[in-house]
SERO-4910 file (N, C-alpha, C, O; in steps of 0.05 Angstrom, whole numbers):
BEGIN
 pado doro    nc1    nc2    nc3   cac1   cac2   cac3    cc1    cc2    cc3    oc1    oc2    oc3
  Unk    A   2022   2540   1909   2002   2523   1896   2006   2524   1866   2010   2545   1854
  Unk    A   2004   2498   1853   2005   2496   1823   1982   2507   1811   1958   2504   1816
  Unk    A   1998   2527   1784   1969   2535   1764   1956   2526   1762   1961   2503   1754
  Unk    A   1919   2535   1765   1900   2511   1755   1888   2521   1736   1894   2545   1731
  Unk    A   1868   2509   1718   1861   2513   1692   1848   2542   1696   1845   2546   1720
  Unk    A   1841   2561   1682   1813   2578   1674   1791   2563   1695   1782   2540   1693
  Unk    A   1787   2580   1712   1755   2580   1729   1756   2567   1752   1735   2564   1765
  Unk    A   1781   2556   1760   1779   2537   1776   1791   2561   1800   1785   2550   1821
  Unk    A   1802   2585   1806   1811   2603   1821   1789   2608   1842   1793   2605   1866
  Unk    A   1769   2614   1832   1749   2617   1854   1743   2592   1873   1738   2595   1897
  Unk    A   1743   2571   1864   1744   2555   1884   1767   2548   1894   1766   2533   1913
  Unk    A   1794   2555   1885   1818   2543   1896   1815   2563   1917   1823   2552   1937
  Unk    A   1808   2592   1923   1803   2610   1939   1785   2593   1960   1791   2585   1983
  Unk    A   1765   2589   1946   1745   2576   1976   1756   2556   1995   1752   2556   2019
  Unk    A   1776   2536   1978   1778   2521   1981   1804   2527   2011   1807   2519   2034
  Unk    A   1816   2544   1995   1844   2549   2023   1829   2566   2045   1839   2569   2067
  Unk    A   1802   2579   2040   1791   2593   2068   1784   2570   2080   1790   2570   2104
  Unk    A   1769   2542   2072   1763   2528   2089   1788   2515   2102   1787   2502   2123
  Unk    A   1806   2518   2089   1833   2500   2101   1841   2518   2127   1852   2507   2147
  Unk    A   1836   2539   2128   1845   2564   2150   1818   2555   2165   1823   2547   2188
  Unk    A   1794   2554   2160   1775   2557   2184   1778   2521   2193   1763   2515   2212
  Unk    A   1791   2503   2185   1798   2477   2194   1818   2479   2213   1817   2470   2236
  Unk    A   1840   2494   2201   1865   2498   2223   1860   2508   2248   1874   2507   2269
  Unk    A   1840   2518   2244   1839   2551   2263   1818   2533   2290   1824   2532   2314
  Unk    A   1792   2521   2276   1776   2497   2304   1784   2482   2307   1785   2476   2331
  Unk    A   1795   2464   2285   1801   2440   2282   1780   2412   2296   1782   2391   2309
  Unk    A   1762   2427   2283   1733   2408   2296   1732   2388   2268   1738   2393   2244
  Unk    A   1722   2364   2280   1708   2344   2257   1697   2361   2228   1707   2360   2206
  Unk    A   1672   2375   2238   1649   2382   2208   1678   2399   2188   1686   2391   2166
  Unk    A   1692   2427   2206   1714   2443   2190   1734   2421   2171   1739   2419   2147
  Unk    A   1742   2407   2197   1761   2383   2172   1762   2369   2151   1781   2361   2138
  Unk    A   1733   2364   2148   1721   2354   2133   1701   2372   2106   1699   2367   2082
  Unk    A   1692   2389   2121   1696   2409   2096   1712   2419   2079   1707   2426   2056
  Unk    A   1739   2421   2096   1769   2421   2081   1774   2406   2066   1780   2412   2043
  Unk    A   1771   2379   2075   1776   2360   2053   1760   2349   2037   1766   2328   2025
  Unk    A   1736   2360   2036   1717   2364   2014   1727   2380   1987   1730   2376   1962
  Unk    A   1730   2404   2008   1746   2426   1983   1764   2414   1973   1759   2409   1949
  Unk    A   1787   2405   1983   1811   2395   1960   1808   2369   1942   1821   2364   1922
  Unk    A   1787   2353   1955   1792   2330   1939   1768   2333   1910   1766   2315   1893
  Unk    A   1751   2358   1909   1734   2369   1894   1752   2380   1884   1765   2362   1873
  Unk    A   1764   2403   1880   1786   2422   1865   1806   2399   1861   1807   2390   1838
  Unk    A   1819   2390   1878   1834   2371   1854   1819   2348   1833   1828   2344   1811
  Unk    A   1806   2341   1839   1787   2321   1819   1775   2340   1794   1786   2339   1772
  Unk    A   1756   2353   1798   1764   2380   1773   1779   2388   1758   1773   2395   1735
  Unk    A   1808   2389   1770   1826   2388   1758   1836   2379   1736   1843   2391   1715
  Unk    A   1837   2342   1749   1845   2316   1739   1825   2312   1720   1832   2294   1705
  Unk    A   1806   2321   1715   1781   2312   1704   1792   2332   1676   1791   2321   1654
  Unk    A   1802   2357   1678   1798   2370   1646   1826   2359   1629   1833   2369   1608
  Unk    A   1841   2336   1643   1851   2316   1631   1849   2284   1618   1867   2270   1610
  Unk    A   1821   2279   1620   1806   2255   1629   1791   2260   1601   1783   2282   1593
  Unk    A   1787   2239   1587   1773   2228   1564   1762   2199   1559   1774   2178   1564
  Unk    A   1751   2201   1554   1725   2169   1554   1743   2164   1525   1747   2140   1521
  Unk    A   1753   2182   1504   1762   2167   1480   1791   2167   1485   1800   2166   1462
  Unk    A   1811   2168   1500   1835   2166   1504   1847   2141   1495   1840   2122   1510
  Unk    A   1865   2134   1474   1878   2118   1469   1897   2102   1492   1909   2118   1507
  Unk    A   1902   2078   1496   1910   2074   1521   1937   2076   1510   1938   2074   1485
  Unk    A   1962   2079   1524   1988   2081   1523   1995   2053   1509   1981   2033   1510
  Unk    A   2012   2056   1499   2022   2038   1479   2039   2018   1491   2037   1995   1481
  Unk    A   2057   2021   1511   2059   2002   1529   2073   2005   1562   2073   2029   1569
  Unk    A   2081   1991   1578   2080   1991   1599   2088   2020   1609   2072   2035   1621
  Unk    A   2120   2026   1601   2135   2047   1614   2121   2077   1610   2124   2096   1626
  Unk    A   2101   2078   1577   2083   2098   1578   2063   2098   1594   2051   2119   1600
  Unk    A   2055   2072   1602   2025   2073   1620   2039   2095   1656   2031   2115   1670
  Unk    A   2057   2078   1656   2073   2083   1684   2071   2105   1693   2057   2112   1712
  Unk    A   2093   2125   1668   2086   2152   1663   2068   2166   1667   2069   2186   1681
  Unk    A   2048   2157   1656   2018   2168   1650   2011   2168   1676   2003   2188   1688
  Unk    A   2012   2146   1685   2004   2141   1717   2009   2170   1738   1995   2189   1745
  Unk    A   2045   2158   1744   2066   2184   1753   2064   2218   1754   2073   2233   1771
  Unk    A   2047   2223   1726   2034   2250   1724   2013   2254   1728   2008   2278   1725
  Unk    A   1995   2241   1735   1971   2240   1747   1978   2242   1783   1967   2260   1797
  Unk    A   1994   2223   1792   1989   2235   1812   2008   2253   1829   2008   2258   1853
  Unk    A   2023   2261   1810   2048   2293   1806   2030   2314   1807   2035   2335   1820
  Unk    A   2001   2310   1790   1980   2331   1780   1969   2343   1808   1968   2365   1819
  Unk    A   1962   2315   1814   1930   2310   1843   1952   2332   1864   1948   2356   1870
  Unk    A   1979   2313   1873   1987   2327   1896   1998   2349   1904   2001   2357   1927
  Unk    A   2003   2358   1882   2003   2392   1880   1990   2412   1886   1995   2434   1894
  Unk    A   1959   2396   1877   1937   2419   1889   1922   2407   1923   1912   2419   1942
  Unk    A   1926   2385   1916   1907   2374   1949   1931   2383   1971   1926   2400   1989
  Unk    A   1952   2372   1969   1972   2368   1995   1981   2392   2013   1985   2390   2037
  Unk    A   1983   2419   1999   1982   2444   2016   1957   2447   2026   1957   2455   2050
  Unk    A   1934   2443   2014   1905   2451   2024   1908   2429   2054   1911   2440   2076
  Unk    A   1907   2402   2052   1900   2382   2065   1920   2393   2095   1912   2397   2118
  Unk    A   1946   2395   2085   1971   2399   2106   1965   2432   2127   1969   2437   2150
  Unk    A   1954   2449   2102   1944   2478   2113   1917   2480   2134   1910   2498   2150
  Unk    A   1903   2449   2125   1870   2448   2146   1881   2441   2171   1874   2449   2193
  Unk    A   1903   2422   2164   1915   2407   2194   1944   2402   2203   1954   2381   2212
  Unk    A   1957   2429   2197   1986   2425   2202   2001   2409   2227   2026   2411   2229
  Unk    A   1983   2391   2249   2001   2374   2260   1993   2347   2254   1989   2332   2273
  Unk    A   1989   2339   2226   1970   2311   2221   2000   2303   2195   2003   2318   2176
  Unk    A   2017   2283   2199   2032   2269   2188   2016   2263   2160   1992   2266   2155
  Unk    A   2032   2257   2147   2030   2241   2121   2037   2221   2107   2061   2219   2100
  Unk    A   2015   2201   2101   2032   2177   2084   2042   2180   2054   2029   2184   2033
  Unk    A   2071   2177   2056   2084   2179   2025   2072   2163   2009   2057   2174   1993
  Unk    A   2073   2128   2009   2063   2111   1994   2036   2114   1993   2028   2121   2015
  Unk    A   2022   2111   1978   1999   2103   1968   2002   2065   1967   1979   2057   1967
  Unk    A   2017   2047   1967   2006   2019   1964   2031   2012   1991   2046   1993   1989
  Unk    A   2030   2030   2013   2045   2018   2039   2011   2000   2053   1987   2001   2046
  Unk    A   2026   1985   2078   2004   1968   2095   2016   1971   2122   2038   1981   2126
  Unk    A   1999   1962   2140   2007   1963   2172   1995   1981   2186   1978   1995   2174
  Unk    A   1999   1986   2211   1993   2003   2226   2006   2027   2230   2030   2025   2234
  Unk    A   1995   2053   2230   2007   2080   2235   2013   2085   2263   2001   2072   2280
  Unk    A   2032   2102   2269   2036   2108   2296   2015   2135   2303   2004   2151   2288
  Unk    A   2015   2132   2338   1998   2145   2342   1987   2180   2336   2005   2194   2331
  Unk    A   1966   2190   2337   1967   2214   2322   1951   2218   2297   1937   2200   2286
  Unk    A   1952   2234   2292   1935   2250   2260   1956   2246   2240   1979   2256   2237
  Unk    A   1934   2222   2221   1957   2229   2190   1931   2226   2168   1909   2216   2173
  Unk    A   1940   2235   2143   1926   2242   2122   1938   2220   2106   1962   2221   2100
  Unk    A   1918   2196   2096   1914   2177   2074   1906   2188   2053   1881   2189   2050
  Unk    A   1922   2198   2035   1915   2214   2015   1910   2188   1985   1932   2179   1981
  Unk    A   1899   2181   1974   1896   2176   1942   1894   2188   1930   1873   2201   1925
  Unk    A   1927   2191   1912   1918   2218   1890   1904   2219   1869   1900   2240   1858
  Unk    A   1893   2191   1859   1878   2187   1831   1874   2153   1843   1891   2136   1837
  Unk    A   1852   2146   1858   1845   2120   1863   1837   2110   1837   1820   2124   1827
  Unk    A   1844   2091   1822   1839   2081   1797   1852   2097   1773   1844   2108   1752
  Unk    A   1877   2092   1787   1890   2119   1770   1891   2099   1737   1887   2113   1717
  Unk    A   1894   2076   1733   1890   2059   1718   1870   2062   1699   1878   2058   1676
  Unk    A   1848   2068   1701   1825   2074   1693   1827   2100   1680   1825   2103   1656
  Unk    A   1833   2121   1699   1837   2146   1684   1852   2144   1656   1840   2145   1634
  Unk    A   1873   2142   1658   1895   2137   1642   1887   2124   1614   1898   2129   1593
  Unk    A   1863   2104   1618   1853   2085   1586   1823   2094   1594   1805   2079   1600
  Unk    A   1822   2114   1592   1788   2125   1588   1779   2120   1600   1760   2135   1597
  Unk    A   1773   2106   1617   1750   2092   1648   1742   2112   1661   1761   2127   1666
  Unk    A   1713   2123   1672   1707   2136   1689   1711   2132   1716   1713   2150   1732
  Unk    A   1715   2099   1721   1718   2091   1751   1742   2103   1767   1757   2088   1778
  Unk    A   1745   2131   1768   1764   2139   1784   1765   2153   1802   1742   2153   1809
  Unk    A   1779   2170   1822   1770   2185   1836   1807   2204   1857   1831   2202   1854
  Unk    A   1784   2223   1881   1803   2219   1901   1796   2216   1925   1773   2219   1933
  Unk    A   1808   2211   1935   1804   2206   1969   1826   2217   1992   1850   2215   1988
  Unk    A   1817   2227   2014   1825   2242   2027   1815   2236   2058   1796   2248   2069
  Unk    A   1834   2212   2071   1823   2201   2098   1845   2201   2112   1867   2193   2105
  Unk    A   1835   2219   2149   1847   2221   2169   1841   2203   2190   1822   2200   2206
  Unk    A   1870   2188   2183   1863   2170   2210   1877   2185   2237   1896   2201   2237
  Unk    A   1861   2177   2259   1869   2180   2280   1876   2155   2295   1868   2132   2292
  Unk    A   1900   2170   2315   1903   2140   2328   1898   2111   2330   1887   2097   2346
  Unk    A   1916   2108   2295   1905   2081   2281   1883   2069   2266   1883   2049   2252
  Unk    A   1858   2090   2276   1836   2081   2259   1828   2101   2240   1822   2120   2254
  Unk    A   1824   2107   2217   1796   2124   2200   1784   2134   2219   1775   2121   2238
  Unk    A   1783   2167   2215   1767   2178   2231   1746   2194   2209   1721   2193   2212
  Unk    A   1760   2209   2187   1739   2218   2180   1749   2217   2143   1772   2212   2137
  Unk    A   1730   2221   2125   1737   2217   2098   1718   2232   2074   1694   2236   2070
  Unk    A   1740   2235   2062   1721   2249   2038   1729   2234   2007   1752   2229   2000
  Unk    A   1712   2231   1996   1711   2211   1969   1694   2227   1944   1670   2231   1942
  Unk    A   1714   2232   1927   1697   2251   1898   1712   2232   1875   1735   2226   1870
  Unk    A   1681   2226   1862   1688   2207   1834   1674   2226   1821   1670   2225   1797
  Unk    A   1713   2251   1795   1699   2271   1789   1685   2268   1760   1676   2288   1749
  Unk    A   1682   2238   1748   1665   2242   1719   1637   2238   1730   1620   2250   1717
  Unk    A   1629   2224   1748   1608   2213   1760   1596   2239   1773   1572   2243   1771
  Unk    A   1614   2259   1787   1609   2287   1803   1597   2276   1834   1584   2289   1850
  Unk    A   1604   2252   1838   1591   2242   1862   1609   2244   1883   1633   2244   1878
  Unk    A   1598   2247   1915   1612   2254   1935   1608   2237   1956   1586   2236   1966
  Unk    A   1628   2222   1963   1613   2201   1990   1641   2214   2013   1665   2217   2012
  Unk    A   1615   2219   2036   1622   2228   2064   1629   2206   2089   1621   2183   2085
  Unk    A   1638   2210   2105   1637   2200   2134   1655   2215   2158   1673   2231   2152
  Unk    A   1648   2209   2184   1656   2211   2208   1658   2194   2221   1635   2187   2226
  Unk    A   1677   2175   2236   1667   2163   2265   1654   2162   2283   1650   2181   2297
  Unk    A   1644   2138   2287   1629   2153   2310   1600   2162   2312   1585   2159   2331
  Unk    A   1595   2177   2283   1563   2183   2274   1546   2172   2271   1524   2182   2275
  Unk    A   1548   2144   2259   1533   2136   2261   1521   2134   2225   1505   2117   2218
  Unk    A   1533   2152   2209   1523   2164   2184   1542   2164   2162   1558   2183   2160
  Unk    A   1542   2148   2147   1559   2161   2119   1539   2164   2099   1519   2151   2097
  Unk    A   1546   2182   2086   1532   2192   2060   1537   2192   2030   1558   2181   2025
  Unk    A   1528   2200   2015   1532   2200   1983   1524   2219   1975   1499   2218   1971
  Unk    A   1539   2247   1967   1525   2275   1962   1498   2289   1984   1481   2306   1979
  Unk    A   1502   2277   2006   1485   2279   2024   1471   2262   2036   1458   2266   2056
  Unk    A   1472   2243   2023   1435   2219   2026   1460   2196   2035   1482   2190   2026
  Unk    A   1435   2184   2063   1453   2172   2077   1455   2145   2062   1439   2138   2045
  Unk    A   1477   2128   2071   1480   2105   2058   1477   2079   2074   1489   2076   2095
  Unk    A   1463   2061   2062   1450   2045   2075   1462   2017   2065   1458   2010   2042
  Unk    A   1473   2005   2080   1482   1974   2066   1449   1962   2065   1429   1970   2076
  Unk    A   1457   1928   2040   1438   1910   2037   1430   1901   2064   1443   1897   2084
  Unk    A   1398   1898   2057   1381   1872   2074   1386   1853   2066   1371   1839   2080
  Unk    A   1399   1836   2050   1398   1807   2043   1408   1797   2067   1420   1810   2084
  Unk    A   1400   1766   2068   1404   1749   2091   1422   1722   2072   1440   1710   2085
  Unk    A   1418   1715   2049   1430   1691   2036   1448   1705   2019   1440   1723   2005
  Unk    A   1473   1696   2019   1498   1694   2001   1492   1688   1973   1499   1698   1952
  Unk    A   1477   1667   1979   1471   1662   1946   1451   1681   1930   1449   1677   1906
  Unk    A   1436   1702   1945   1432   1727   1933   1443   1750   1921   1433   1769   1909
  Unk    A   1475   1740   1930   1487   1771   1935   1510   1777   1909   1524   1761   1896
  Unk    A   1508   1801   1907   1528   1805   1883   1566   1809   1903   1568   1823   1923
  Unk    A   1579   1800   1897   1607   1804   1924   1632   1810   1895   1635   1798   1873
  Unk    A   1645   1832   1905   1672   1837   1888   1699   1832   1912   1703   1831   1936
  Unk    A   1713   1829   1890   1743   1836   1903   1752   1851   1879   1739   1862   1860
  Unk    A   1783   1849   1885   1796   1868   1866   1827   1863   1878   1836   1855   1900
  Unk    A   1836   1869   1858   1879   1864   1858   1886   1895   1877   1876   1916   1869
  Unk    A   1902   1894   1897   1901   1914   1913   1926   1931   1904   1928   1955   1910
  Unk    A   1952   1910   1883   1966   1931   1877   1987   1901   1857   1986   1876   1860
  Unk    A   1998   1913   1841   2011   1905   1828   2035   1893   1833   2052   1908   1843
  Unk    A   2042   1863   1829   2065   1853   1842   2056   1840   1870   2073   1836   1887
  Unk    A   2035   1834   1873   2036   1820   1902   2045   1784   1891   2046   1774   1869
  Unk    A   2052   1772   1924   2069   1749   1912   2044   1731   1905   2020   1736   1907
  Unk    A   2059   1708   1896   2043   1688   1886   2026   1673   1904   2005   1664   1895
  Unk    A   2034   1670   1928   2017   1654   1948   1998   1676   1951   1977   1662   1952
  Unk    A   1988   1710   1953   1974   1719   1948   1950   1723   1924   1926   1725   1928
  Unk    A   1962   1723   1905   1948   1712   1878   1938   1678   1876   1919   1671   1863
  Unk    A   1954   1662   1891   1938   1633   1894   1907   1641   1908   1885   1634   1899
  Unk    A   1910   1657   1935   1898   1661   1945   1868   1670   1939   1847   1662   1948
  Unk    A   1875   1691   1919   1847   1710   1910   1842   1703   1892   1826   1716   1879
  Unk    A   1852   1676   1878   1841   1656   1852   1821   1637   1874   1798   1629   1868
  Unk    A   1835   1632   1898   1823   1605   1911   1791   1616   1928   1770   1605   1935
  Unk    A   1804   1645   1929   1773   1654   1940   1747   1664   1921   1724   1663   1927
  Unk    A   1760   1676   1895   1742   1679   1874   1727   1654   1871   1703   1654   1868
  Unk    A   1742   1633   1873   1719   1602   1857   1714   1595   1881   1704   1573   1879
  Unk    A   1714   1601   1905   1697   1592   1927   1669   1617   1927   1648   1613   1940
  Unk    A   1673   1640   1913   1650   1655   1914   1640   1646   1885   1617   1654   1878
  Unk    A   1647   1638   1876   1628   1639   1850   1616   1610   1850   1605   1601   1830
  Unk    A   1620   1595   1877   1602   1573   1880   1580   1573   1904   1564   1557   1914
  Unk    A   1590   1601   1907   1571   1604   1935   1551   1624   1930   1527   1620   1936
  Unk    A   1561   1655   1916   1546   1675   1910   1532   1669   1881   1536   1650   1865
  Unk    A   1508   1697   1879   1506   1698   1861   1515   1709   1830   1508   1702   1808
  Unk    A   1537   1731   1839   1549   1734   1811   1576   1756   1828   1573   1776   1842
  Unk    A   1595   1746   1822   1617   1751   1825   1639   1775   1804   1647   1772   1781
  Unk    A   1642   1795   1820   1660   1818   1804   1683   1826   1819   1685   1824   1843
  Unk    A   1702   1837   1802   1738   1834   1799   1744   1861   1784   1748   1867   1760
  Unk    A   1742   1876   1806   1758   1905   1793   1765   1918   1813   1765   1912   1837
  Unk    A   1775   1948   1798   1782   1971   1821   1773   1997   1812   1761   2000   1791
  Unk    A   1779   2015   1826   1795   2018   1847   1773   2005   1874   1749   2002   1871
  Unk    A   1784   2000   1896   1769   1990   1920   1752   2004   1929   1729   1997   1933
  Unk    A   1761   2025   1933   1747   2042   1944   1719   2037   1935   1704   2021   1947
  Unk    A   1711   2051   1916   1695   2049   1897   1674   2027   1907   1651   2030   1916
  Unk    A   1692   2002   1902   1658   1973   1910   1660   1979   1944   1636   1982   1951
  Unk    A   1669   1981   1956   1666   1984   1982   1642   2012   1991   1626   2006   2009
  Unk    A   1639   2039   1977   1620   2049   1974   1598   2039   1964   1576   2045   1971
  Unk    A   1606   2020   1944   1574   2002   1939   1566   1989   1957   1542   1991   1963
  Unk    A   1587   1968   1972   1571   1962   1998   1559   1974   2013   1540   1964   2024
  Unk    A   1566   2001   2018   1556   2019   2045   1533   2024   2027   1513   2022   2041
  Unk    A   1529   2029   2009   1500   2031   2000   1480   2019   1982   1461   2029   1969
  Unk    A   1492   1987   1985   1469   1971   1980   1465   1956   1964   1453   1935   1965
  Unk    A   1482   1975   1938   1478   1962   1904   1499   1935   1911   1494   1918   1895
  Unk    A   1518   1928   1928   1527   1904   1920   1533   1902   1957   1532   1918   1975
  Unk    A   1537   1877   1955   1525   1865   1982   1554   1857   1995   1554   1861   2019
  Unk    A   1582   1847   1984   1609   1848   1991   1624   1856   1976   1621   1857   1952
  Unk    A   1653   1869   1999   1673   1869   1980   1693   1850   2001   1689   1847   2026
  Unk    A   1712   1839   1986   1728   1822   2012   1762   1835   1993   1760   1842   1970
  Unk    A   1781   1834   2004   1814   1835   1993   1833   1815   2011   1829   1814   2035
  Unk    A   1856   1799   1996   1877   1798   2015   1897   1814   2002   1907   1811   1980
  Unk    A   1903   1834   2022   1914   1859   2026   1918   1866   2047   1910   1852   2066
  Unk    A   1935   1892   2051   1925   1908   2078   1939   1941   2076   1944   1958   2092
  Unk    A   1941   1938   2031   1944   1969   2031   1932   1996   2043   1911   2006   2034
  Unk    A   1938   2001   2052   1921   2029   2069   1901   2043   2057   1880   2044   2070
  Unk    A   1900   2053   2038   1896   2073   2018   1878   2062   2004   1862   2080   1999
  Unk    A   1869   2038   1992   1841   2029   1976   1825   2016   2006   1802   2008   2002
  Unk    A   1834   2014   2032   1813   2006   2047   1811   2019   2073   1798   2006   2089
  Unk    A   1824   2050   2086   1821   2062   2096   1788   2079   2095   1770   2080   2112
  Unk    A   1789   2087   2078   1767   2106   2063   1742   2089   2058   1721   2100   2064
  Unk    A   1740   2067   2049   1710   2051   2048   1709   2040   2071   1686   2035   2079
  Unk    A   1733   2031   2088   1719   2013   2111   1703   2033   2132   1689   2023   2149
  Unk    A   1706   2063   2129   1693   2078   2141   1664   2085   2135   1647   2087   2153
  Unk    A   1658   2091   2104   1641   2087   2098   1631   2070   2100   1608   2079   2102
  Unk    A   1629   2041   2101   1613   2022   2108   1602   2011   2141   1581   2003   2150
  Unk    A   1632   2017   2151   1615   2017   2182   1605   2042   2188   1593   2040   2209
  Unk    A   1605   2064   2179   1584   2085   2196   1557   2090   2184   1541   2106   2192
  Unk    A   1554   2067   2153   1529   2066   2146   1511   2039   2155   1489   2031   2147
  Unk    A   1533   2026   2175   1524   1996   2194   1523   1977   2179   1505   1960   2182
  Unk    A   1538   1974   2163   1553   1952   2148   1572   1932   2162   1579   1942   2183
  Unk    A   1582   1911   2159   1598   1897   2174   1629   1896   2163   1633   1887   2141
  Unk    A   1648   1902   2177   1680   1908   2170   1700   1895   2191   1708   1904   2212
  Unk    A   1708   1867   2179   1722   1855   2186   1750   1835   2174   1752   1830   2150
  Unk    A   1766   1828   2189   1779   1807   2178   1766   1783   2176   1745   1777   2186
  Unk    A   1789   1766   2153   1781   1740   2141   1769   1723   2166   1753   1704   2162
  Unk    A   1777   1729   2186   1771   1705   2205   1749   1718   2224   1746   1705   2246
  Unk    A   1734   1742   2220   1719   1751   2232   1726   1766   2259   1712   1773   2279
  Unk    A   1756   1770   2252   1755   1787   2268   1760   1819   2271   1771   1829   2251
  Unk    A   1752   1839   2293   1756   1872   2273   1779   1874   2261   1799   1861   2267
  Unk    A   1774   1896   2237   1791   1898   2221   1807   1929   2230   1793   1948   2235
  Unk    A   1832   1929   2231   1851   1943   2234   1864   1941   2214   1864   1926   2195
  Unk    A   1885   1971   2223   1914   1969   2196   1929   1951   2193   1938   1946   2171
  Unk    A   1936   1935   2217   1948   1907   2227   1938   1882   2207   1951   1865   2196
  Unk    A   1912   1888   2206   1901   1863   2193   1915   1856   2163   1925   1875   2151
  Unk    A   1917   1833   2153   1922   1821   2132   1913   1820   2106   1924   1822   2084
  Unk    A   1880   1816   2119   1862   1817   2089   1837   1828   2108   1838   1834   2132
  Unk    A   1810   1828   2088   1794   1858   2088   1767   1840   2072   1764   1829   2050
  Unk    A   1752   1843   2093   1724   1833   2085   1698   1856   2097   1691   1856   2121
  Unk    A   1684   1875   2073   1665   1888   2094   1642   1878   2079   1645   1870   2056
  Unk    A   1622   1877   2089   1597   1864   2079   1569   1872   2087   1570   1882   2110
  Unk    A   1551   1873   2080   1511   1872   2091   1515   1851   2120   1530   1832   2121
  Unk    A   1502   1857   2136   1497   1838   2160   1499   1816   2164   1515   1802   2175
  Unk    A   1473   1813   2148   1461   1791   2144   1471   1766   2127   1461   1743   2129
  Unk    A   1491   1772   2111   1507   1750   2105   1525   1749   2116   1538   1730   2106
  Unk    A   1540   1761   2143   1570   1761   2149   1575   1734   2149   1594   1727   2134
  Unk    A   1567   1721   2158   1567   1686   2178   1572   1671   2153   1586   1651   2156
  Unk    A   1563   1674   2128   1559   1652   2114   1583   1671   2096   1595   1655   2081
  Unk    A   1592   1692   2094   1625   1699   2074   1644   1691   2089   1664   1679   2080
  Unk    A   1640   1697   2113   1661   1685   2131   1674   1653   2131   1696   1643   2133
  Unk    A   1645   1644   2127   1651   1615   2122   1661   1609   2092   1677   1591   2088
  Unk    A   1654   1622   2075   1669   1618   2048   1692   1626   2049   1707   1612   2036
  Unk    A   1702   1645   2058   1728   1658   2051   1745   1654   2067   1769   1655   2061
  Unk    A   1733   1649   2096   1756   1636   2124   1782   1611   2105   1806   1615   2107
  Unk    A   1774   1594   2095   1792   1575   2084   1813   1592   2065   1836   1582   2064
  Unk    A   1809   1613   2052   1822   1615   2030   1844   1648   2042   1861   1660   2030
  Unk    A   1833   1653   2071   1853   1665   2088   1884   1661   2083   1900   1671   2097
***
């Protein structure tokens, strides 16, 4: 395990007993306490590098960098913890791969979701730490460490949470109520994709009420699961910004589907989760621009 700052020992301690009492049941609550621990100790971490007045890099190949050590930093301290809770659970190398996983336990790790943000002072950052099972999100842990906030889930439960308190998507019933984001899922997608998320932005900003364009994903997708914003939609099907919220939003009974309404898998293309009560009428805005 890489040095961590002054004070952080005592929990890097806690942190690898829970990785031993994960290995050792290998029950849902243990795994997930595990990966509570690491994605808290590493975000801590990342955080006594993190400044709201940081000058942003001067230009591309320094941003890159900046990037590159950030998540050189994250996976040094999460990836033994994560690999030590569940030594027969695979791992995804890429962070901006898409598709379907083969069958089995693997760890969707994000080593700095919004690593972008970090890097030019933005608080909007975080990590994330989601095991899918046999193709789907089974269980996830989400710490945005300037914020100190923690969003939970399981399969299956019925429950995702936010530092504990469960998370509840919007009651709205009309679109034209609703606040809806997207966001760029990764840098370099082709142009018929970028036609795409231009052609669906001005179909929401004639339909909704106020329309937002950022990242990291994760992030507005926790806003859906609890309420403050009513969609997020992507065409995408990076793993890693929509593994981890599409969980959170369906186990707080949110709606998580493809463009064409149908369930959303790793398979899928693009990524619409939403409040209920509007599904029918985003569907209908955004089906064309599929």
């Amino acid at each position: 395990m890489t040095s961590l700052q002054p004070g952080l020992d005592t929990e890097r301690q806690a942190a690898e007993r829970l990785a031993d009492i994960a290995a050792s049941s290998r029950t849902d609550g243990a795994v997930l306490a595990a990966a509570v621990a690491a994605v808290r100790l590493t975000g801590r971490h990342l955080l006594a590098t993190f400044s709201e007045h940081t000058r942003t890099p001067d230009d591309l190949d320094h941003l890159v960098r900046a990037i590159h050590a950030n998540d050189d930093a994250s996976l040094a301290v999460a990836r033994r913890l994560l690999e030590r809770a569940l030594p027969t659970a695979g791992w995804v190398d890429d962070e901006l791969e898409g598709g379907e996983l083969p069958t089995g336990d693997w760890w969707i790790f994000d080593a700095v979701e919004g690593n972008v943000n970090h890097v030019h002072g933005l608080p909007e950052w975080g990590i994330s730490a989601t095991l899918v099972r046999d193709g789907a999100p089974h269980l996830t842990a989400v710490y945005e460490p300037a914020a100190d906030r923690l969003y939970t889930a399981v399969r299956g439960s019925g429950f995702a949470a936010v530092d504990g308190r469960p998370l509840l998507p919007s009651t709205k019933t009309e679109l034209r109520a609703a606040i809806v984001t997207t966001g760029q899922a990764r840098p370099g997608e082709s142009a018929q994709t970028y036609r795409r998320i231009g052609e669906s932005v001005t179909a929401m900003l004639n339909a909704a009420l106020v329309v937002r364009m950022t990242v990291p994903g994760t992030f507005q997708l926790a806003l859906v699961a609890g309420g403050q914003t009513d969609a997020f939609w992507q065409h995408s099907d990076v793993r890693s910004g929509l593994a981890a919220g599409a969980l959170l939003v369906s186990e707080a009974g949110g709606s998580v589907t493809d463009l064409q309404g149908r369930p959303w898998t790793f398979a899928s293309q693009d990524f619409l989760a939403c409040a209920p009560g509007i599904r029918r009428e985003a569907l209908a805005v955004l089906g064309a621009t599929a």
